[in-house]
N, C-alpha and C positions, 0 to 999 in steps of 0.2 A: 438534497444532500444536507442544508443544513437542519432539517428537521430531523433526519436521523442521527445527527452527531447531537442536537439539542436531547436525543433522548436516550440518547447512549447514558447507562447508570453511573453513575461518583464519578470517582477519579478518571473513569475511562472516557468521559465527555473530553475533560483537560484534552487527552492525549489522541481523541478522535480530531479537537481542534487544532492542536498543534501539526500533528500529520496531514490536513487536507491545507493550511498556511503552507505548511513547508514544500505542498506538490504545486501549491500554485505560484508559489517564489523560485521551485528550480525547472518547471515544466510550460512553459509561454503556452498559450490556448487548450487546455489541459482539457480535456472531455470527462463531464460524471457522472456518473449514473447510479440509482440505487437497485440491484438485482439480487433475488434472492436473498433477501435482508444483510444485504452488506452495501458499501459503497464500493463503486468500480472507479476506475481514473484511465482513461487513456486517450490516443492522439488519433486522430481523424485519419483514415488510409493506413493506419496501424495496428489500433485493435487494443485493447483493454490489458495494459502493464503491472496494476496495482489493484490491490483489494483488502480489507480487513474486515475483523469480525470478533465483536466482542464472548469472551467467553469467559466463566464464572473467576478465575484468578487472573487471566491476562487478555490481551486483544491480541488474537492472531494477523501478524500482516501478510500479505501473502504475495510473494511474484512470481508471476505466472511465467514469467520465462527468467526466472530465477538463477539457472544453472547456468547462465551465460555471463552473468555478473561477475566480477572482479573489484574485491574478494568476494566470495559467493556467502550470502546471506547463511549464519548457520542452522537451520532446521529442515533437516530434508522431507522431501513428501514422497508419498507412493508415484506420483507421475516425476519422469526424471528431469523435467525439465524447470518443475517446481518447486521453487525452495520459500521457506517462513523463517519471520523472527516474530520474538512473542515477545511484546513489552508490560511487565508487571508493574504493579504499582509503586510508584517512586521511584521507578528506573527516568531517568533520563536519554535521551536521544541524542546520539552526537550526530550534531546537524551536517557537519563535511562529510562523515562516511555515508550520511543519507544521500544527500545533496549526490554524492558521486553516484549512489545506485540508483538515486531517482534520473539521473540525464543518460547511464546505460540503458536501463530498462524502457524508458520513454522512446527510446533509437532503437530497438528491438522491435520484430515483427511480433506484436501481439496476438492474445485469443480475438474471435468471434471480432472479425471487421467488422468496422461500422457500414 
């Protein structure tokens, strides 16, 4: 994991490190994986909550059971149970509305059990 956020280009490095800090300050024994050139995060007998992935203006995050979240992430995906936020550069993260959806999503039945 950390060689792929090491290789994440510019600004996007910042904000790969900041996001995988922030899942391991709000998510206790966090599970990661790097698949299909992204990093995955999820809980052991749970299944895989979070993902992102850099793209040429912004890094998509992505949670896989997204539409259960409260308030729900706003960028809908073709699967409905998927929602993304896309953080551009120089945006900021507000860490409380993370922190809530990272301890929803971590409590959600995730993709693909471990």
């Amino acid at each position: 994991m950390h060689a792929y956020i090491a290789a994440m280009p510019g600004w996007k490095r910042g904000v790969g490190h900041s996001l995988d800090a922030l899942v391991e300050r709000c998510v206790p024994g966090v599970r990661k994986a790097v698949r299909w050139n992204s990093p995955f995060y999820g809980v052991e007998g749970r299944g895989w909550f979070l993902s992102f992935h850099c793209f040429t203006k912004y890094v998509k995050v992505t949670f896989l059971n997204g539409a259960s979240l409260r308030p729900v992430p706003p960028v809908a995906s073709k699967h409905e149970v998927v929602r993304y936020f896309h953080i551009c550069e120089g945006e900021e993260v507000d860490e409380e509305l993370w922190g809530r959806w990272l301890e929803q999503a971590s409590g959600l039945p995730g993709d693909e059990l471990f």
